[in-house]
Gaussian input, Z-matrix of N, CA and C with variables (Angstrom, degrees):
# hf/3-21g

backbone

0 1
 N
 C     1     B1
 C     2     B2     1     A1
 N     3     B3     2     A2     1     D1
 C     4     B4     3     A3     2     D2
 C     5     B5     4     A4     3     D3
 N     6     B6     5     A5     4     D4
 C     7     B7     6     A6     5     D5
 C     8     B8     7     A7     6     D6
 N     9     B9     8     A8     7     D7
 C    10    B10     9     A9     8     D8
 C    11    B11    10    A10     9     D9
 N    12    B12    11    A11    10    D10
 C    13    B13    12    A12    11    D11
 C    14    B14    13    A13    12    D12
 N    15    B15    14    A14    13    D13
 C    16    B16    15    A15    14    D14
 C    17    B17    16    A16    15    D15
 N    18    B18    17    A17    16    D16
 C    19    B19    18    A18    17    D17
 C    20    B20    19    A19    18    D18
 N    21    B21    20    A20    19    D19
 C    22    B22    21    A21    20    D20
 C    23    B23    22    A22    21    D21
 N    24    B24    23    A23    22    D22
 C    25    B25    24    A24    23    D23
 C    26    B26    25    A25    24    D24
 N    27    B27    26    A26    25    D25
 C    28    B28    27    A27    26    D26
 C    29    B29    28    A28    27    D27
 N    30    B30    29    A29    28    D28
 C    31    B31    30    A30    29    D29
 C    32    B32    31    A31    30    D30
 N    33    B33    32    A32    31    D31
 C    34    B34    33    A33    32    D32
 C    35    B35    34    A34    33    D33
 N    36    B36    35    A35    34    D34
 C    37    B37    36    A36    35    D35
 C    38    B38    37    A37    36    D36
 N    39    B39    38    A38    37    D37
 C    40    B40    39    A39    38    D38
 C    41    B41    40    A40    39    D39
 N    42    B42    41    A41    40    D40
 C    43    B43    42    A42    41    D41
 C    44    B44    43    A43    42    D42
 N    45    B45    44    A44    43    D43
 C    46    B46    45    A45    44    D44
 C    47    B47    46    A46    45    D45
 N    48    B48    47    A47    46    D46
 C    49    B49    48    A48    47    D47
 C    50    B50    49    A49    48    D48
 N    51    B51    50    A50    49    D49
 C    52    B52    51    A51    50    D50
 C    53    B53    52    A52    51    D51
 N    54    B54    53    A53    52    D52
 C    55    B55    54    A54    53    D53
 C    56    B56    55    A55    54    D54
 N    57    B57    56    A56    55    D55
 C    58    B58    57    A57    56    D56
 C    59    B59    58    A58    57    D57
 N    60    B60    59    A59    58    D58
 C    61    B61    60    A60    59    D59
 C    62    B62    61    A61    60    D60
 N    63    B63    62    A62    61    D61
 C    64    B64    63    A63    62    D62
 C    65    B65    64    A64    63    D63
 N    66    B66    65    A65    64    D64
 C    67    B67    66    A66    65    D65
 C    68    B68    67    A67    66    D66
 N    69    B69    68    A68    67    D67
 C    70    B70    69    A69    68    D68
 C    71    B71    70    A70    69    D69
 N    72    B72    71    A71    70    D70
 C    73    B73    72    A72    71    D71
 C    74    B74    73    A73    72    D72
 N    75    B75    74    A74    73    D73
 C    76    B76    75    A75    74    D74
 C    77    B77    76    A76    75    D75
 N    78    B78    77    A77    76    D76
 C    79    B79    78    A78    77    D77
 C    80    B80    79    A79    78    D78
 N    81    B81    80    A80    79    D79
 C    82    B82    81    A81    80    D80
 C    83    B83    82    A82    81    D81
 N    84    B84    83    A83    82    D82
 C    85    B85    84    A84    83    D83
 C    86    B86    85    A85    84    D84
 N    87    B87    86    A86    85    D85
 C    88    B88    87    A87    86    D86
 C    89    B89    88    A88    87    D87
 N    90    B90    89    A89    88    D88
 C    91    B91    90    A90    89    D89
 C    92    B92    91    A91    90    D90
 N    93    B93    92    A92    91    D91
 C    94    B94    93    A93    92    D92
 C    95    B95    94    A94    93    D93
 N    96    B96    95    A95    94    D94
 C    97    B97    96    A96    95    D95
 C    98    B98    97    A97    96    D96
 N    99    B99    98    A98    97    D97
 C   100   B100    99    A99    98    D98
 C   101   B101   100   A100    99    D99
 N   102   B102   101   A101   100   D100
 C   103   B103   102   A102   101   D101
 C   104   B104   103   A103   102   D102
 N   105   B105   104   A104   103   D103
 C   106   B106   105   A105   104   D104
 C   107   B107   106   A106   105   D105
 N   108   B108   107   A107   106   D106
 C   109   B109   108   A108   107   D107
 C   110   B110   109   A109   108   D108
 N   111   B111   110   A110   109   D109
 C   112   B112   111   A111   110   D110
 C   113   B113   112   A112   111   D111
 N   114   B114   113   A113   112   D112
 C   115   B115   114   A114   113   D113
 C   116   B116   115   A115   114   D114
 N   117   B117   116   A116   115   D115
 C   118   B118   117   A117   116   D116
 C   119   B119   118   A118   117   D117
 N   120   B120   119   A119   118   D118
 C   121   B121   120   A120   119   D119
 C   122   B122   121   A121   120   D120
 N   123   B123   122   A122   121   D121
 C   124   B124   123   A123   122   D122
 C   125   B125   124   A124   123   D123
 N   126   B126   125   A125   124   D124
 C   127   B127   126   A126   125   D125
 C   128   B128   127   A127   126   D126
 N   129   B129   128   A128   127   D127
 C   130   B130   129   A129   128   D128
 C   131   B131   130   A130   129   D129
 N   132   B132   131   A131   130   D130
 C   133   B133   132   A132   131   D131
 C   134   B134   133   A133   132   D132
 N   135   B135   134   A134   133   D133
 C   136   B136   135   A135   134   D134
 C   137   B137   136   A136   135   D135
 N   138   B138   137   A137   136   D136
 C   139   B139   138   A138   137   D137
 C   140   B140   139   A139   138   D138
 N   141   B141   140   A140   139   D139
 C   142   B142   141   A141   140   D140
 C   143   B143   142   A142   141   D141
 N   144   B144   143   A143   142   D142
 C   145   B145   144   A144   143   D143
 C   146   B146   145   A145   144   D144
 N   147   B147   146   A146   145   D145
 C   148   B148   147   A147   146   D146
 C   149   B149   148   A148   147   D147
 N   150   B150   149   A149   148   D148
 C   151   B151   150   A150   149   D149
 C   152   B152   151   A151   150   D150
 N   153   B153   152   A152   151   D151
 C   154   B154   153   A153   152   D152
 C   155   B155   154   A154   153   D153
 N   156   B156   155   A155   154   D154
 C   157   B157   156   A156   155   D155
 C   158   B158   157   A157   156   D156
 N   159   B159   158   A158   157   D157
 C   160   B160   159   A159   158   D158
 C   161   B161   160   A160   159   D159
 N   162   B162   161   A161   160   D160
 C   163   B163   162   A162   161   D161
 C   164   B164   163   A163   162   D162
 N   165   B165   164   A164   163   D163
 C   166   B166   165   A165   164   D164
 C   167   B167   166   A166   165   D165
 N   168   B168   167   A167   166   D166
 C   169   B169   168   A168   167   D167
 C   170   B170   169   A169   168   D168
 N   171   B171   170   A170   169   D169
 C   172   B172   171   A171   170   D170
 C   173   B173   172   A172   171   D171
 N   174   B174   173   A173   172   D172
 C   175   B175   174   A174   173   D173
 C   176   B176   175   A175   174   D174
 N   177   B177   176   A176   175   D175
 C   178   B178   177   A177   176   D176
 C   179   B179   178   A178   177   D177
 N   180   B180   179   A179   178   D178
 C   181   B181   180   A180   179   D179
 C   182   B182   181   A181   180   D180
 N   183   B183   182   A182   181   D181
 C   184   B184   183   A183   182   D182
 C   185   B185   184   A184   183   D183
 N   186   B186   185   A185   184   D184
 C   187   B187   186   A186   185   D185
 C   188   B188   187   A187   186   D186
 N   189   B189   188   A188   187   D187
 C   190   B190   189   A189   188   D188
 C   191   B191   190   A190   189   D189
 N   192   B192   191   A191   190   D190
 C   193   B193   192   A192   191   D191
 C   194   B194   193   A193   192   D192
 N   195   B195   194   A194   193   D193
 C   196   B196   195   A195   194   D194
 C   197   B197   196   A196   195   D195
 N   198   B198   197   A197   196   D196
 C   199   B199   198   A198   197   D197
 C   200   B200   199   A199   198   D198

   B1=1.4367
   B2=1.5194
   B3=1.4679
   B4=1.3227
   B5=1.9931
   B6=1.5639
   B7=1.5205
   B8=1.6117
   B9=1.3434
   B10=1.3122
   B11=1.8099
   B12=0.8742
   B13=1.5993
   B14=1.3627
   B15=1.7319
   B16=1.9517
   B17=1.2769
   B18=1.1695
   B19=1.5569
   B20=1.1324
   B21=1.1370
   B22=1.7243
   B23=1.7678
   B24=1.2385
   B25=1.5937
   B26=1.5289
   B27=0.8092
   B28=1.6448
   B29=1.2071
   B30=1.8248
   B31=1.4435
   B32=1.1989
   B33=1.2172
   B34=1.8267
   B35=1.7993
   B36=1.2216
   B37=1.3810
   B38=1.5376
   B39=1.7443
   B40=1.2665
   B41=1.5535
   B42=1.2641
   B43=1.2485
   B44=1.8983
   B45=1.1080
   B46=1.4518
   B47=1.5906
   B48=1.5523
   B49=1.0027
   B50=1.8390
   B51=1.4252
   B52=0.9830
   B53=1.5999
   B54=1.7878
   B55=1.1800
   B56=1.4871
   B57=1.7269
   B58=1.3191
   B59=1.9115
   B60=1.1237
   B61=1.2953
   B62=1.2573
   B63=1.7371
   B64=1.9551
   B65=1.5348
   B66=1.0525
   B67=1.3619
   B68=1.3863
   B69=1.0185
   B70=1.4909
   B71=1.6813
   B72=1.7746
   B73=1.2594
   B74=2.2258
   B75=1.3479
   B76=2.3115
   B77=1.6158
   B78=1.9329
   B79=1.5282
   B80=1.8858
   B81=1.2197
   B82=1.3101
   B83=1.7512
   B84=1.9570
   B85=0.8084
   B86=1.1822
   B87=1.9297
   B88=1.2068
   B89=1.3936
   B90=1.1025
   B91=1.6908
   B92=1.7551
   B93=1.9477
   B94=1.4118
   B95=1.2689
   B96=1.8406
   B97=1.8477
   B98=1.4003
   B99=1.3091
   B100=1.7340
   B101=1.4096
   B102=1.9101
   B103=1.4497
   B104=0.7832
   B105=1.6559
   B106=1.4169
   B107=1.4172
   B108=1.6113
   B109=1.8269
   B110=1.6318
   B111=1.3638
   B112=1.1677
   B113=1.6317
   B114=1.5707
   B115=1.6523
   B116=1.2646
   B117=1.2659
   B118=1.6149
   B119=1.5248
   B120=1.1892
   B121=1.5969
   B122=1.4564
   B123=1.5808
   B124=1.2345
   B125=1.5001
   B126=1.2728
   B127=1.3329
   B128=1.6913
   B129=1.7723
   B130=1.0857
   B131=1.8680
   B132=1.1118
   B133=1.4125
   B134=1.4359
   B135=1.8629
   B136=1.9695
   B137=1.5884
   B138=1.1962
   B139=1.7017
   B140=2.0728
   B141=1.1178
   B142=1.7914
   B143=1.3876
   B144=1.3043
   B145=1.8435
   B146=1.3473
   B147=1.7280
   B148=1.4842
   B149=1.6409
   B150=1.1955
   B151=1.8638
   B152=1.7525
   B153=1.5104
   B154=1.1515
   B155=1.6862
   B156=1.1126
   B157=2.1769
   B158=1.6227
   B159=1.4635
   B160=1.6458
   B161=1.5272
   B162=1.7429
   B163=1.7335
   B164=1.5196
   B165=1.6640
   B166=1.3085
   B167=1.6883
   B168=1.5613
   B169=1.3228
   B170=1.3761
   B171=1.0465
   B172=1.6197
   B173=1.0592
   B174=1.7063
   B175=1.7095
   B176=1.8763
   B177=1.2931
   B178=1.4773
   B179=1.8358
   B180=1.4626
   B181=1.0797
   B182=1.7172
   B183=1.0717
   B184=2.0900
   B185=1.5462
   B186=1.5690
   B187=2.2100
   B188=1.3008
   B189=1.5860
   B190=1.2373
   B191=1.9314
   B192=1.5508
   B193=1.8816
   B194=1.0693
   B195=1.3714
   B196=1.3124
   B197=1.5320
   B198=1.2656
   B199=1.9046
   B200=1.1755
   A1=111.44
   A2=117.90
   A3=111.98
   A4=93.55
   A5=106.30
   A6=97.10
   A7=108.61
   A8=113.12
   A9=98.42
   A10=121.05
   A11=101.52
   A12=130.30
   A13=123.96
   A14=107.11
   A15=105.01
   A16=110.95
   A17=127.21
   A18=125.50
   A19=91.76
   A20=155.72
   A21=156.65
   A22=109.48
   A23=97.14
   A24=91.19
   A25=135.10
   A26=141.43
   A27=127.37
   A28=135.03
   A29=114.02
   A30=111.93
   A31=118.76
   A32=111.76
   A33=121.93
   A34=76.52
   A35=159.39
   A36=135.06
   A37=107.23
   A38=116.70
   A39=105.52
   A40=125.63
   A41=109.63
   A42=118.67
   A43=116.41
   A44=117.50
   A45=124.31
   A46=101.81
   A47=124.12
   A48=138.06
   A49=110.40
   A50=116.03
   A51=130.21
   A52=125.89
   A53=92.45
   A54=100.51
   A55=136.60
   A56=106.93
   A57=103.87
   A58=105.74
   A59=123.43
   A60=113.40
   A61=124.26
   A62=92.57
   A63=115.86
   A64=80.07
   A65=157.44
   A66=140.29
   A67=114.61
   A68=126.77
   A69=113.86
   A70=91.23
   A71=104.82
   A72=98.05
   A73=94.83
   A74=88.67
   A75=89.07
   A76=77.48
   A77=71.78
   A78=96.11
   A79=109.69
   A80=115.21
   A81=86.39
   A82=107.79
   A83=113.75
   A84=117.82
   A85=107.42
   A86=146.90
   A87=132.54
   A88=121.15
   A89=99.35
   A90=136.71
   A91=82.40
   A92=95.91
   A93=96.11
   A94=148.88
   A95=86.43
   A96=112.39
   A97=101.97
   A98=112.22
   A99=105.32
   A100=114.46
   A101=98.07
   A102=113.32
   A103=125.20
   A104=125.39
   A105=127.28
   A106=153.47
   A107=80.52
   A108=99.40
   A109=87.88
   A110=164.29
   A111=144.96
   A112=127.37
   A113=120.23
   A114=127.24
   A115=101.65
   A116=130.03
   A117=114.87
   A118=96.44
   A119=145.25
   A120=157.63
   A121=94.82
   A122=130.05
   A123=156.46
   A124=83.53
   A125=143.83
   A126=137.62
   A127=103.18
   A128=113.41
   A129=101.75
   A130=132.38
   A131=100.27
   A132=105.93
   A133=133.53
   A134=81.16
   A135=96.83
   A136=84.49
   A137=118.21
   A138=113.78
   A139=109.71
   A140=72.56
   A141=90.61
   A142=124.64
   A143=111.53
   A144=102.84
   A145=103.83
   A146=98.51
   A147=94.14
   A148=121.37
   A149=105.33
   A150=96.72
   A151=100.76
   A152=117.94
   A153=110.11
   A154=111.32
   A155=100.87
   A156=101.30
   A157=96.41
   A158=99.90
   A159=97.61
   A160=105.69
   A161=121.71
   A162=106.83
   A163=122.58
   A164=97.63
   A165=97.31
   A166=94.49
   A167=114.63
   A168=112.21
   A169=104.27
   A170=131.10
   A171=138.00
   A172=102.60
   A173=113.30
   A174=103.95
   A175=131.98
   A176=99.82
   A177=112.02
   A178=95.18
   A179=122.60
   A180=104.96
   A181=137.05
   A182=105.18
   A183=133.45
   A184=96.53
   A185=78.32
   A186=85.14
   A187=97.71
   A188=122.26
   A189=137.83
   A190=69.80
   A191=99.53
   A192=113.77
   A193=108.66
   A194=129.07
   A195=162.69
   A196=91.27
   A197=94.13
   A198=117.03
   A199=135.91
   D1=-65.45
   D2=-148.71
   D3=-91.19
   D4=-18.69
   D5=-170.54
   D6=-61.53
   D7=16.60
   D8=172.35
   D9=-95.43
   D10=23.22
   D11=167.81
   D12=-97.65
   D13=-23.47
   D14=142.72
   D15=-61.69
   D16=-45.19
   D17=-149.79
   D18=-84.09
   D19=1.93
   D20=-131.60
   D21=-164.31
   D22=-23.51
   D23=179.45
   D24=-60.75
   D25=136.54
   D26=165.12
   D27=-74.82
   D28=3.64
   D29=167.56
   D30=-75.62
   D31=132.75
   D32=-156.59
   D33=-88.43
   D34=-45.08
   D35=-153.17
   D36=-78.47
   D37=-31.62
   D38=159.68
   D39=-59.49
   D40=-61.91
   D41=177.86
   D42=-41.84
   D43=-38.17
   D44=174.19
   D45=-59.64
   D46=-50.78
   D47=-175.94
   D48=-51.43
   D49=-56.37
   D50=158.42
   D51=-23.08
   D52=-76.20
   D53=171.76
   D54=-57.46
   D55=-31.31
   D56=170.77
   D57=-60.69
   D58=-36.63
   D59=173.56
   D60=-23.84
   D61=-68.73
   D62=-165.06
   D63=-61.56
   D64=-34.13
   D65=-175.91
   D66=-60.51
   D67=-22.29
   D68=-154.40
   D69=-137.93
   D70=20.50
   D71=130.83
   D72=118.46
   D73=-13.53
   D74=-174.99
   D75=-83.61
   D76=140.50
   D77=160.00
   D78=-78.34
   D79=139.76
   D80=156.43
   D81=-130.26
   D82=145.85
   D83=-162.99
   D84=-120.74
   D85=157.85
   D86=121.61
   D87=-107.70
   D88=-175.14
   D89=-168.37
   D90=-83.59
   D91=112.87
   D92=146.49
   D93=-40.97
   D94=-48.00
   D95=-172.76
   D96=-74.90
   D97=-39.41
   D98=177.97
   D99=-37.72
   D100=-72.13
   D101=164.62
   D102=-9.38
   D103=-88.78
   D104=148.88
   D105=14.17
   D106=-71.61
   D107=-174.07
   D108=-94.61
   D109=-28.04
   D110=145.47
   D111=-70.82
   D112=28.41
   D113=176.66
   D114=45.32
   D115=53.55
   D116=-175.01
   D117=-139.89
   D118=29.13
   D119=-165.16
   D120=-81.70
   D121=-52.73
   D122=-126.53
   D123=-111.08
   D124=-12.46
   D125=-138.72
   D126=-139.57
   D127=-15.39
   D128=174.10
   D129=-57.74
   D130=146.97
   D131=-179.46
   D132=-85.07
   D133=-39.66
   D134=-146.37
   D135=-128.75
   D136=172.34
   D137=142.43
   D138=76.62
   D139=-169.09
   D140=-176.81
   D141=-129.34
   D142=154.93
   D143=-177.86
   D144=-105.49
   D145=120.22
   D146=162.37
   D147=-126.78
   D148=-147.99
   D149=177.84
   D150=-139.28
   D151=-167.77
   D152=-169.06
   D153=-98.71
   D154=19.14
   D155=171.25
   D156=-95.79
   D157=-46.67
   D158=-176.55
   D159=-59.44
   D160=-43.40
   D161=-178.10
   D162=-55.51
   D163=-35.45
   D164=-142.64
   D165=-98.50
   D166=14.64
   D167=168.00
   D168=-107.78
   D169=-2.72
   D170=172.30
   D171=-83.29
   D172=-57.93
   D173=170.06
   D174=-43.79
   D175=-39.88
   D176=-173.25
   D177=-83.03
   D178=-36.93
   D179=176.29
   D180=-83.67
   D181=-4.03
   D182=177.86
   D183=-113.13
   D184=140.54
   D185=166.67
   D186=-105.06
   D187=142.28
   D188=-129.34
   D189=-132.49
   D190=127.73
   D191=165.36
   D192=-115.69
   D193=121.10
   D194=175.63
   D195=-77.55
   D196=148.56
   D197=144.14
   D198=-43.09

């Protein structure tokens, strides 16, 4: 829900942080409806908008490595 306020933020040291990510290859995604239901759609920075069929088929389709 609320991590869509990384993707939305205006601190350029996160956002750099971010971006070095998408470089080296993570998608990064949010929640439309999040978007949405917090007015912040208009505000994305980084990344892509998606919803929860698109997550939760990425999830079931990638093996996810933990710590």
């Amino acid at each position: 829900n609320r991590g869509i306020f990384l993707t939305t933020s205006e601190d350029e040291e996160l956002l750099s942080d971010l971006r070095q990510l998408e470089k080296r290859g993570a998608k990064i995604y949010s929640c439309g409806l999040c978007l949405s239901h917090y007015e912040r759609l208009e505000a994305l920075q980084i990344g892509a908008v998606s919803n929860m069929y698109e997550l939760c088929d990425l999830m079931c389709r990638y093996r996810v490595l933990r710590p």
